[in-house]
Structure formats: structure tokens, C-alpha cells
Backbone as CSV, one residue per row, in Angstrom:
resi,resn,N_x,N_y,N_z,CA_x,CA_y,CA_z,C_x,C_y,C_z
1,UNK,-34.212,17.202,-7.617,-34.017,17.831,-6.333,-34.616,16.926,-5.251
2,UNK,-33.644,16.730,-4.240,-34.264,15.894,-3.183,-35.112,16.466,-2.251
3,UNK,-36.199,15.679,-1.124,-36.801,16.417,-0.185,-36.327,17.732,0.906
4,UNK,-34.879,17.143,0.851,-34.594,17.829,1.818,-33.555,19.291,0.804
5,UNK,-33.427,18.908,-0.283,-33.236,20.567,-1.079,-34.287,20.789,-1.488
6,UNK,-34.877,20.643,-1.619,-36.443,21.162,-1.507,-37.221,22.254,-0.596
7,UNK,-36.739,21.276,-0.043,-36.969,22.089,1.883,-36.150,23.180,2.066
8,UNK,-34.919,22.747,2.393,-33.880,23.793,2.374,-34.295,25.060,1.295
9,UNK,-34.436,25.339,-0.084,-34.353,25.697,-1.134,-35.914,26.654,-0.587
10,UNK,-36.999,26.105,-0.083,-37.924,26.718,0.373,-37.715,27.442,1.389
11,UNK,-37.189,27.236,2.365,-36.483,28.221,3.622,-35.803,29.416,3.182
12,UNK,-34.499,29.076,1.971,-33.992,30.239,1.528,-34.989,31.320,1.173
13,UNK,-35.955,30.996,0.180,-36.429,31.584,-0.693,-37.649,33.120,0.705
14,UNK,-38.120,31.774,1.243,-38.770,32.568,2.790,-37.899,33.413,3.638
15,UNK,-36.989,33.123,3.722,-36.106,34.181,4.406,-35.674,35.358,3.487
16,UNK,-35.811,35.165,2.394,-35.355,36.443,1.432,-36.733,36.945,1.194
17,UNK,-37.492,36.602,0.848,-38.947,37.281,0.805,-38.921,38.075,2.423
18,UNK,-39.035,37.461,3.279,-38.996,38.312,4.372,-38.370,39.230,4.593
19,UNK,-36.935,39.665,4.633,-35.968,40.114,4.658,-36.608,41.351,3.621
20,UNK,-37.085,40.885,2.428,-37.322,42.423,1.153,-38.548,42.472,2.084
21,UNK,-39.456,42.202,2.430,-40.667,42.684,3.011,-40.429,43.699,4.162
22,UNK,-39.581,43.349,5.067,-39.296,44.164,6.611,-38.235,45.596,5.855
23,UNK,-38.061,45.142,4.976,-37.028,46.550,3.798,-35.833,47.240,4.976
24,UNK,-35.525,46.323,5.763,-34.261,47.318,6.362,-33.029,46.976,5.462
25,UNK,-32.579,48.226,5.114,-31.966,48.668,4.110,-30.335,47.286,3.897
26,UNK,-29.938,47.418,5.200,-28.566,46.771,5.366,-29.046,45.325,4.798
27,UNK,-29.896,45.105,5.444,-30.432,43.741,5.182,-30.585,43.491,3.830
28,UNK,-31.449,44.335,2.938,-32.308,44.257,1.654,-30.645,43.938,0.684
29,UNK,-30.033,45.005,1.443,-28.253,44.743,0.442,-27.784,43.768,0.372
30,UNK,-27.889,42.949,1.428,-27.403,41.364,1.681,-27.684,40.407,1.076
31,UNK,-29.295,40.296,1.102,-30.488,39.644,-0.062,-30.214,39.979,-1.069
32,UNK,-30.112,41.021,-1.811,-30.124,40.705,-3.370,-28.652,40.257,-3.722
33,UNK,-27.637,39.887,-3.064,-26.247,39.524,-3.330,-26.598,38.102,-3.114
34,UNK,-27.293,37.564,-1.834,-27.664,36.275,-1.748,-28.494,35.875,-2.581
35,UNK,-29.007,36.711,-3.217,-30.526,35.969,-4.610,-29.525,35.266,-5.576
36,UNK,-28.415,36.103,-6.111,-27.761,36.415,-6.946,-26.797,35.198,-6.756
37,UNK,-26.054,35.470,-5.916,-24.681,34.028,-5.645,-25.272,32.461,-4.737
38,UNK,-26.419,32.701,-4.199,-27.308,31.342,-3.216,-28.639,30.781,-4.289
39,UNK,-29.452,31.408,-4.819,-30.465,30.839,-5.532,-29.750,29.784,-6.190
40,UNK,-31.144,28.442,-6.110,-30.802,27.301,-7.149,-31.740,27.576,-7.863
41,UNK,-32.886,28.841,-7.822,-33.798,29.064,-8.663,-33.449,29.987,-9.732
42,UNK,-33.155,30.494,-11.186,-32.828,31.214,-11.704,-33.887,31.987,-12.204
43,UNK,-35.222,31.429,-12.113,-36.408,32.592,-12.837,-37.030,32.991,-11.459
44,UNK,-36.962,32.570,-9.773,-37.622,33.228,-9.132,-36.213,34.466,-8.520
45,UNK,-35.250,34.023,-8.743,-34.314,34.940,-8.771,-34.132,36.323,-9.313
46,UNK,-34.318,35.893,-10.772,-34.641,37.023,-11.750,-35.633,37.964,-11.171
47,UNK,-36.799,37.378,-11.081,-37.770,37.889,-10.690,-37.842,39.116,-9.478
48,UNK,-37.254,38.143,-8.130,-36.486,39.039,-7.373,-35.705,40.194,-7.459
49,UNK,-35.011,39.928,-8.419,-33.791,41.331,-9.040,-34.704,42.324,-10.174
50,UNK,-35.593,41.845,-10.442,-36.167,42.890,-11.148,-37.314,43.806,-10.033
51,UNK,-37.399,43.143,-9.046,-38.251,44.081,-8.331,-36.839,45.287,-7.524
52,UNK,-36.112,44.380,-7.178,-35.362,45.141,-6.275,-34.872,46.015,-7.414
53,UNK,-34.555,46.219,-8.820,-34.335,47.145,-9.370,-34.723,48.056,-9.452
54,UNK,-35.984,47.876,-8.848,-37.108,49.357,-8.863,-36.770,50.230,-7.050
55,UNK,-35.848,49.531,-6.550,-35.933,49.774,-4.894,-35.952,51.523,-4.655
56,UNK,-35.982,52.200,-3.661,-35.921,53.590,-3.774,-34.155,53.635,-3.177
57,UNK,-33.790,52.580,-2.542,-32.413,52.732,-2.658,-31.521,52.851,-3.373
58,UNK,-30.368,53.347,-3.836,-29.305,53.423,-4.810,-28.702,52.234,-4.990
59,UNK,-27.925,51.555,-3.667,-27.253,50.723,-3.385,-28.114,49.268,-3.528
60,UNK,-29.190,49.566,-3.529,-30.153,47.634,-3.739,-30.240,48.024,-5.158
61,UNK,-30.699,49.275,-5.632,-30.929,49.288,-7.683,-29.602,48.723,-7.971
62,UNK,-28.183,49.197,-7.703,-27.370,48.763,-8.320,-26.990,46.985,-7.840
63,UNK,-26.938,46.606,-6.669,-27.133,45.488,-6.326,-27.451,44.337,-7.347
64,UNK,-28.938,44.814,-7.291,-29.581,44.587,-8.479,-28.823,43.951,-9.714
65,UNK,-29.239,45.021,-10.226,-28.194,45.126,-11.315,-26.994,44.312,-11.949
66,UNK,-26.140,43.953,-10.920,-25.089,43.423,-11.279,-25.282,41.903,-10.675
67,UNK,-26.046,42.116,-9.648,-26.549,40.306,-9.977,-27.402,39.759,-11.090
68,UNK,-27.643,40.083,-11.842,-28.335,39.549,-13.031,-27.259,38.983,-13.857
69,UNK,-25.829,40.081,-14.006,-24.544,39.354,-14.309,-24.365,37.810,-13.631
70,UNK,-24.441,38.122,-11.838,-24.244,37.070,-11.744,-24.845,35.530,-11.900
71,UNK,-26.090,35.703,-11.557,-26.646,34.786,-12.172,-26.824,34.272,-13.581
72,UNK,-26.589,35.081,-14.291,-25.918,34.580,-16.087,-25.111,33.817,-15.567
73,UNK,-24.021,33.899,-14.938,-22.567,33.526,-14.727,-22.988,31.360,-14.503
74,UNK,-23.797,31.898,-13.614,-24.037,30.792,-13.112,-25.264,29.719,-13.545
75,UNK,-25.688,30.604,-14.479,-27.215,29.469,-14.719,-26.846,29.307,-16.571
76,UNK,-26.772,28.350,-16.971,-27.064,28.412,-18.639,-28.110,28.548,-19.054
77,UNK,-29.098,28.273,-18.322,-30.510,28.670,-18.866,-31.025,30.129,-18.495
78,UNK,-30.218,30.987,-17.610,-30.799,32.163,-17.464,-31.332,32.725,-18.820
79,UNK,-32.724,33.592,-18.559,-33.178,34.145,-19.413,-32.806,35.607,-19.826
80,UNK,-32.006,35.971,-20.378,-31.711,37.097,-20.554,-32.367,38.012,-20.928
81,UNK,-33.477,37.755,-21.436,-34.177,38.424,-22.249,-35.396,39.101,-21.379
82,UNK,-35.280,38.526,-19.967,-36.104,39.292,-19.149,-35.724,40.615,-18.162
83,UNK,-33.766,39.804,-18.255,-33.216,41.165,-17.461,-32.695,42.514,-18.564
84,UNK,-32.369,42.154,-19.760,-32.389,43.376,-20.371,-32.837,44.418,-20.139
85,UNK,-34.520,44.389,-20.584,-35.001,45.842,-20.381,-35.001,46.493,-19.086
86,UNK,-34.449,45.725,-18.262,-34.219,46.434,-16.940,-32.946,46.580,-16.658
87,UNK,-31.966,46.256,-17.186,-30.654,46.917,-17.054,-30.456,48.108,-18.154
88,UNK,-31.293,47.891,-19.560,-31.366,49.178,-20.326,-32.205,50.126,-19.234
89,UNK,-32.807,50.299,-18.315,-33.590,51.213,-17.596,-32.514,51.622,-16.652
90,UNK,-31.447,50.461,-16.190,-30.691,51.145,-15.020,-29.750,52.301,-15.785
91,UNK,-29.505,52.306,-17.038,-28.827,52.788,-17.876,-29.222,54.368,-17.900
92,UNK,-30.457,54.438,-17.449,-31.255,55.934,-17.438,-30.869,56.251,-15.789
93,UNK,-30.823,55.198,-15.064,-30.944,55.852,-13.456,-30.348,57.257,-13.250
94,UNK,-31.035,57.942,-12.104,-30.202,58.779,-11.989,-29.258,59.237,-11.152
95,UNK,-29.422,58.369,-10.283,-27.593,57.640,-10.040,-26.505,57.131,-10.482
96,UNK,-25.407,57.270,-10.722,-24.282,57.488,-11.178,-23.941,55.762,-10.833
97,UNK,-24.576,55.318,-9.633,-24.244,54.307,-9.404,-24.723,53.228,-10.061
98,UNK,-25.792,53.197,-9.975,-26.734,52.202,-10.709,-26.511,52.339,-12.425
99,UNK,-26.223,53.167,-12.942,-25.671,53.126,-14.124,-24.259,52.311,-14.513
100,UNK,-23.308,52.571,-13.634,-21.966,51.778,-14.042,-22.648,50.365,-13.836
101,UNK,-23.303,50.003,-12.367,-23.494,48.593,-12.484,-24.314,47.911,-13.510
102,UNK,-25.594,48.600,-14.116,-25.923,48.024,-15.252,-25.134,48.215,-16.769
103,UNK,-24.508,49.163,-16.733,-23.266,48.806,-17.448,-22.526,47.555,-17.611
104,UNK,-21.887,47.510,-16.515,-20.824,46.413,-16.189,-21.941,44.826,-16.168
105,UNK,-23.212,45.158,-15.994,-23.773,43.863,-16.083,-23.996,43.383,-17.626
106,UNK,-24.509,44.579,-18.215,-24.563,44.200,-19.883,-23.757,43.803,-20.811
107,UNK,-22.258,44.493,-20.029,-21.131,43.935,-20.570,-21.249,42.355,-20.728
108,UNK,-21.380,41.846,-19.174,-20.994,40.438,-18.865,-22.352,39.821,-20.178
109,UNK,-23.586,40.355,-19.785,-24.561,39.582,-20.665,-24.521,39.231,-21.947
110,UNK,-23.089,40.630,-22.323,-23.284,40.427,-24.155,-21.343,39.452,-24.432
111,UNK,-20.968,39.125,-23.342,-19.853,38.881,-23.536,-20.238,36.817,-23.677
């Protein structure tokens, strides 16, 4: 990685930390889609999506959720083995929503 993705790559990461910190909702939805399809990081990513899985929102849990698909998609080294037990948990949500999406994410994980 060069200085200047480096740099860049550090800006992203600060603007999404910020963004989950100030928690306005529209926003927080945006971020975990950008963790998911923009990270060149795949374990501070993860990391990210497992907090936002816990969000009190419906729409960031499932978010969530189905970016862990995406980042499989995109990383060969993703660790799967860290987003499991948290898509088996979205599996309990009790939203209707957050259930199909960790559904549809486990699919992709076991496919």
C-alpha cells in the first residue's frame, strides 16, 4: 500500500468511525453499506459490522448483516468464522428483517 492509500484508506476509516459515533440514523445506513462495498480493510470492516449488528436500529442490524456477505464476496481472506456467530444471532432477531438478511448472508457464506 502506498503513502497516499494509506492516507486515503485512513480518512475513510475516520469518516466512518465518525459517522457511527454522531449515530444519525440515515447516515449510520450509508456507513455500513460503505464498510461493506469501500473497505480495503477486511478485519477492521468485520469488526465494524459486528458492532453495527448490535445497532438498536432494524435497518443498520440488517445492513449489517448482509454486508458480511459482501465482504466475503470481495476479500479471500475474509474470516468467516468471526461473522458467523453473529449472523446465527441475526437469525434470532426479532425483526423479520434482520432475519431474512442474515439468512440471505449465510446462504452466500456457505455457498
Amino acid at each position: 500500500m502506498t503513502e497516499g492509500e494509506q492516507s486515503e484508506d485512513e480518512a475513510f476509516r475516520s469518516e466512518i468511525e465518525a459517522v457511527i459515533e454522531e449515530d444519525d440514523i440515515e447516515e449510520v445506513l450509508g456507513a455500513t453499506i460503505e464498510i461493506a462495498l469501500g473497505s480495503s480493510d477486511p478485519i477492521w470492516a468485520t469488526e465494524c459490522l459486528i458492532r453495527l449488528a448490535q445497532h438498536p436500529d432494524t435497518d443498520v442490524r440488517g445492513n449489517a448483516m448482509i454486508g458480511f456477505a459482501h465482504l466475503a464476496g470481495r476479500f479471500e481472506d475474509f474470516e468467516k468464522e468471526k461473522a458467523l456467530p453473529v449472523l446465527e444471532a441475526g437469525l434470532q432477531d426479532l425483526k423479520p428483517h434482520v432475519r431474512e438478511q442474515a439468512e440471505a448472508a449465510l446462504g452466500e457464506l456457505k455457498d
